[in-house]
C-alpha positions in Angstrom: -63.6 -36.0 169.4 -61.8 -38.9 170.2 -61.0 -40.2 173.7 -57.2 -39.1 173.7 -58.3 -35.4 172.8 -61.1 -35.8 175.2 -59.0 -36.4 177.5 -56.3 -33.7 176.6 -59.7 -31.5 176.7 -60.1 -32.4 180.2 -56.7 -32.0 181.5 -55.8 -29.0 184.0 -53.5 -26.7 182.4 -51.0 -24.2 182.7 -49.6 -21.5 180.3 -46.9 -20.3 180.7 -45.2 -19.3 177.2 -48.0 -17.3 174.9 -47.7 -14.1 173.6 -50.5 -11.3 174.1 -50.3 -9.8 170.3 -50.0 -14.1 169.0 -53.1 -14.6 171.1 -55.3 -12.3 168.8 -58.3 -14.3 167.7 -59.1 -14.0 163.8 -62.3 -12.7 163.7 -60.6 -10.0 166.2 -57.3 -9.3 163.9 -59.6 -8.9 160.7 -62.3 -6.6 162.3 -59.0 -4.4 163.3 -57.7 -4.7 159.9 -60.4 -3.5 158.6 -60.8 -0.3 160.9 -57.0 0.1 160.1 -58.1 0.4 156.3 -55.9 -2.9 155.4 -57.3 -4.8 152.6 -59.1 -7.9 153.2 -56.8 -10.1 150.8 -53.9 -8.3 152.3 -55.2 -9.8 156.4 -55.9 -12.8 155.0 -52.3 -13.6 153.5 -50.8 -12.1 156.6 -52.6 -14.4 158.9 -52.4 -17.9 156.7 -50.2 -20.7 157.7 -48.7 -22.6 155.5 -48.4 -26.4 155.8 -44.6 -25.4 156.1 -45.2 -22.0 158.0 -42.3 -18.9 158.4 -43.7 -18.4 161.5 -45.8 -15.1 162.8 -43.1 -12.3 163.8 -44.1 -10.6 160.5 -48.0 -10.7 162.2 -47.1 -9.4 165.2 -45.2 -6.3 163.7 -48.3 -5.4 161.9 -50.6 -5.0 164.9 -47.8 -3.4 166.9 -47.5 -0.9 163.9 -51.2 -0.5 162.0 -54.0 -2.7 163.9 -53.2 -1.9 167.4 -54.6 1.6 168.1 -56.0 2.0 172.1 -55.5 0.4 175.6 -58.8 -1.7 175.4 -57.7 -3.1 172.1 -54.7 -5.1 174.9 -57.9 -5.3 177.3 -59.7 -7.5 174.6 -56.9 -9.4 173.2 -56.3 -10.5 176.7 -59.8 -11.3 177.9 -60.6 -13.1 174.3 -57.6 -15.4 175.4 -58.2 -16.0 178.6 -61.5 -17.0 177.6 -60.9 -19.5 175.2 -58.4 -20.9 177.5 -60.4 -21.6 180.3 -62.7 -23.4 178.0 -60.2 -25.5 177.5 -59.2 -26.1 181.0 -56.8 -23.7 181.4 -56.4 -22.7 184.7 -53.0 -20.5 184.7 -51.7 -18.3 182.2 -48.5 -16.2 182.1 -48.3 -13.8 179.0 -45.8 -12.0 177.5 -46.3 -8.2 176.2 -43.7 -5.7 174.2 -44.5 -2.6 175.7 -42.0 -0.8 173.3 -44.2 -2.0 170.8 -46.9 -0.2 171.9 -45.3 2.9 173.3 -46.1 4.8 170.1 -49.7 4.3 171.0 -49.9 4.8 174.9 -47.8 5.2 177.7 -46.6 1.6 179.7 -48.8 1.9 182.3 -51.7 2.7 180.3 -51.4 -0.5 178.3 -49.9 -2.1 181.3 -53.4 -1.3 183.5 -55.2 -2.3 180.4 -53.9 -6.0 180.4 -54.3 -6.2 184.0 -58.1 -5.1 184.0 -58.7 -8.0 181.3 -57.3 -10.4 183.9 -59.6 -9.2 186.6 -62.2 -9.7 184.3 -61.3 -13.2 183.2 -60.5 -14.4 186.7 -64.2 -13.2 187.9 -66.1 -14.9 185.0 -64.2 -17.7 184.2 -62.0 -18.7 187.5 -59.0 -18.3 185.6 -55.4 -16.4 186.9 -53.1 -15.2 184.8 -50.2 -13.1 185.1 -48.4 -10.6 183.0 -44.1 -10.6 181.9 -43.1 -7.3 180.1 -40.7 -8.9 177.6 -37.5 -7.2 176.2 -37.7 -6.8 171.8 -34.1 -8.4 170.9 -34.9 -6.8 167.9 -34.9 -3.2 169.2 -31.9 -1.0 171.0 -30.1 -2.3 174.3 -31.3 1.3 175.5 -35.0 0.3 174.9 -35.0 -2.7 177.3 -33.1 -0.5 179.7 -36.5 2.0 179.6 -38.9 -1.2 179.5 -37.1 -2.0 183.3 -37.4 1.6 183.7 -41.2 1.8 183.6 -41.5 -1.7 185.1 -40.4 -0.5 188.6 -41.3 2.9 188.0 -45.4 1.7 187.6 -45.1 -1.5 189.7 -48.0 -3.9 189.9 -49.2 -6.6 191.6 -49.8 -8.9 188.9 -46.5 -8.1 186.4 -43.8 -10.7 187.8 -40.9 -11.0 185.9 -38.9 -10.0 182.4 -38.7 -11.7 179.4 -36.9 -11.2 175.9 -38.2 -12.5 172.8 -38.4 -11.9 168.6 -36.1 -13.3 166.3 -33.2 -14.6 168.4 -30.6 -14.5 165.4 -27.5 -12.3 165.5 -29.7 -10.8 169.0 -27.8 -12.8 171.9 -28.7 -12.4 175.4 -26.0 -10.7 176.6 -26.9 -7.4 174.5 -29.2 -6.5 176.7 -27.2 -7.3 180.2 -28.0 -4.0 181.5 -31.2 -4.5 181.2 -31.5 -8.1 182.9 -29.3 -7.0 186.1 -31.7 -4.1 186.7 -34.9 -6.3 186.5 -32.7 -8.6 188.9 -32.2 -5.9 191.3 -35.6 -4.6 191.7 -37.1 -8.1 192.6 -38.7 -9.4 188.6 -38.2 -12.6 187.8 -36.7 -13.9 185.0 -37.1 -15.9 181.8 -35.6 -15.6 178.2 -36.3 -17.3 174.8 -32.9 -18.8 173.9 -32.4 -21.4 171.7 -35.4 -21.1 169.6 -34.3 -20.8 165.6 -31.8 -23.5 166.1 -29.1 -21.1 167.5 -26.2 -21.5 169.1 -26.7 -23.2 172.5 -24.4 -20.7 174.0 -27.7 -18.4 174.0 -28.7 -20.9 176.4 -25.7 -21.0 179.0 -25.7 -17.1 178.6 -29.3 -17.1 179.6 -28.4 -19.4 182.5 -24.9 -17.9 183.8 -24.8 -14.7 182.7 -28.8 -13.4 183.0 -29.5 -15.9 185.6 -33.2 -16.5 184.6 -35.6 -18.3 186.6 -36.9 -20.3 183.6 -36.3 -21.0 179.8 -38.6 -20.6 176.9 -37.6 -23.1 173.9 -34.1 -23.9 174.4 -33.9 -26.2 171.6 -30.8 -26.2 171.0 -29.3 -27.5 174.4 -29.4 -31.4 172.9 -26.8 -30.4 170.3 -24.6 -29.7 174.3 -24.3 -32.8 176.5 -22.7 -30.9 179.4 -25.5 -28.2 179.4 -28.3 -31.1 178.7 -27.1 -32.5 181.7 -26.9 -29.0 183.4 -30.4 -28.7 183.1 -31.6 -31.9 183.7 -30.0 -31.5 187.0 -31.2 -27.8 187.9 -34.6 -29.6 187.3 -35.1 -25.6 185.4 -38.7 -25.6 183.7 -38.5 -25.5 179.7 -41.1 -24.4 178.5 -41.7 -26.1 175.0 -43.6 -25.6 171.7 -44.4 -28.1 169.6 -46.4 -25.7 167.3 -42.9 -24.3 167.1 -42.6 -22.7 163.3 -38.4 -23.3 162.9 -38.8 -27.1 163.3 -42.4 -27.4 161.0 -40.5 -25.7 158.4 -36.6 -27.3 158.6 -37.8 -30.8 159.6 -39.0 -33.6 156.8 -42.5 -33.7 157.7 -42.4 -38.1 158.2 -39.2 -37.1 160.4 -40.6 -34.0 162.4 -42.0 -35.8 165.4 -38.9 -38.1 165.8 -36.0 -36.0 165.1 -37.5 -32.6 166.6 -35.5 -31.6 170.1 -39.1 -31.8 172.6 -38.5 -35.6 172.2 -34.6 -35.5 173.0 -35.4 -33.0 175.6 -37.6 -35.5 177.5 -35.2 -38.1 176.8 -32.7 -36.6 178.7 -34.9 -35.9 181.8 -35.4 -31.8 181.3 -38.4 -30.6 183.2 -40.2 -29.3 180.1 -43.3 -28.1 179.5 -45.8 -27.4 176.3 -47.4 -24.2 175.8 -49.2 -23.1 172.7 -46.9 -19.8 172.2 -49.3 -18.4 169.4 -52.1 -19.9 169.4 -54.3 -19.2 166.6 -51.7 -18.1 164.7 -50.0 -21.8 165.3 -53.4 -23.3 164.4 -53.6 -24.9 167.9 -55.3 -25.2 171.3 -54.1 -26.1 174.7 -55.8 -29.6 174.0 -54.4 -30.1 170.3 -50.9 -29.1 172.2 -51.6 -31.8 174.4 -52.9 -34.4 172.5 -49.3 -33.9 170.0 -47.6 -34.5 172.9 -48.9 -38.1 173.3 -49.8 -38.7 169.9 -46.8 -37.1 167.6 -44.2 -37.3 170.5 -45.2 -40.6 172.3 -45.3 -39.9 175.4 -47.4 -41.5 177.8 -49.4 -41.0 181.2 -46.4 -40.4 183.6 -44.6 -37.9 181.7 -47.7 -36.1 180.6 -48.7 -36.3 184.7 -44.6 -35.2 184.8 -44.9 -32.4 182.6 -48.3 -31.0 183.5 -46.8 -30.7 187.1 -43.8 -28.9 185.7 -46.5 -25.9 184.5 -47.4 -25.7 188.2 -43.8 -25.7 189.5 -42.3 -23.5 187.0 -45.0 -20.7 186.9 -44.2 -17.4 188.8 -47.2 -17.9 191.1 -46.2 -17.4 194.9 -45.2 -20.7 197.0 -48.6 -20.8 198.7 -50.5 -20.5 195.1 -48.0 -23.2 193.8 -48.6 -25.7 196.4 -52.7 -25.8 196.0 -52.6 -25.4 191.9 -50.3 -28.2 192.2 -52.1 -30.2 194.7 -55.3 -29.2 192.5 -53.8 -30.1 189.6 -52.3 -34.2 190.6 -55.9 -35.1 191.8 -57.5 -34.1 189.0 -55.2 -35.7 186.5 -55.3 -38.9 188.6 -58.9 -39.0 188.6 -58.5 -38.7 184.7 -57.9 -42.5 182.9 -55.8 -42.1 180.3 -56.6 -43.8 176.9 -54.9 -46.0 174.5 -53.0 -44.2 172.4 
């Protein structure tokens, strides 16, 4: 290890963008596979990422639909997460779930309860919160969200904060599912969409902001090809969150032009409060450290943005105001005790 990921290693860190189902650890997804009577061969090639990957929605169908089969399954996939995480200094983590996903399997609070038992866990052994956003599939019915909002404040709980939407974005604006966001609005969930991602239109993003009123973005990409909404955001000072595992780019992107021409770099150029998350982590081949250590190395950026955006994980979680003042507080003396390394 050298003293650039060491230091990435020893960084405090939030999560805020990772998905429970793209948080399955290997060893996990092919011991399921196997008790789902999937081939070995057949795992392997679903789990393999290419050098120039199509990204993991095709994984996370197949556990929603074969692999997945009880509550505790969401109990481990959870705990196994937060466990790596915290070994890697992750203090916070907000995770996204698809209860429709699962709804075949169990009812919402069942696998809702489930997740939230995994975080007790995690938080006792390990000193790690988390918290838990019920996210809308763009891929599924405009009714379906509807019931996912249904269930949310029919089983509310202390540790599920907000909505989210998320699956392929393409041809699935926000706006389908306004029904949905206004009646999360009303009963008192935060909000926070993926718009933006697959190099879509960046009127996904003003719909997210104007129309669904979220509280933060996930991706939002495509907001540099928009000055007016670049500078919209900059001065909202809205959290992005960012990924720089993020599959559309790896795969569209020259790889000796990916770090320079991808949108994280524009992003930060332009003074948006981003922040990197990990999204899929083993399934992106990365770790909260690796994320890190591409943001200095690949990006270039240096210690006062990486102290800027690190900060940005404290102030755009969906903690309360009290929490958010000591993580952050935490969080600046310990990365000011850390000296940063030549890069």
């Amino acid at each position: 290890m050298d003293a650039l990921d060491a230091w990435c290693q020893a960084l405090p860190k939030t999560e805020l963008h990772i998905h429970l189902l793209g948080a399955v650890l290997p060893a996990t997804f092919a011991e399921w596979a196997a008790r789902a009577g999937m081939p070995a061969a057949e795992a392997d090639a679903l789990y393999a990422r290419d050098a120039r990957p199509k990204g993991v929605l095709h994984i996370l169908r197949a556990l929603e639909q074969r692999l997945l089969k009880r509550p505790a399954d969401l109990h481990r996939a959870a705990y196994e997460h937060l466990a790596a995480a915290a070994a890697q200094n992750v203090r916070h983590s907000e995770l996204f779930w698809n209860p429709t996903g699962t709804a075949h399997l169990f009812p919402y609070a069942t696998g809702a309860d489930a997740i939230l038992a995994s975080f007790a866990d995690a938080a006792a052994e390990f000193g790690v919160s988390a918290l838990l956003i019920p996210a809308i599939d763009r891929e599924d019915t405009p009714e379906a969200a509807e019931q996912l909002v249904e269930w949310m404040a029919a089983h509310r709980r202390e540790g599920i904060v907000g909505l989210g939407i998320d699956y392929r974005e393409t041809d699935r604006p926000p706006e389908l599912f306004w029904r949905a966001w206004a009646a999360a609005k009303r009963a008192g969930f935060r909000l926070t969409a993926h718009a933006g991602e697959f190099g879509c239109h960046p009127r996904n993003i003003r719909t997210a902001l104007e129309l669904v009123g979220v509280d933060r973005l996930d991706h939002a990409y495509t907001a540099v090809e928009d000055p007016a909404l670049l500078a919209r955001l900059r001065d909202s000072a809205m959290v992005v969150t960012v990924v720089p595992t993020n599959s559309h780019y790896l795969r569209t992107l020259a790889p000796e032009r990916w770090a320079l021409d991808h949108p994280i770099r524009a992003m930060a150029a332009a003074g948006l409060a981003i922040h990197p998350n990990t999204d899929d982590p083993p399934m992106h081949r990365v770790t909260p450290a690796r994320c890190w250590a591409m943001m200095a190395r690949d990006f270039g950026f240096g210690r006062e943005e990486l102290r800027r955006f690190t900060l940005n994980g404290v102030r755009g979680s969906f903690l309360e105001d009290a929490a958010k003042r000591h993580l952050e507080a935490s969080f600046a003396a310990a990365f000011d005790a850390l000296e940063f390394p030549s890069v």
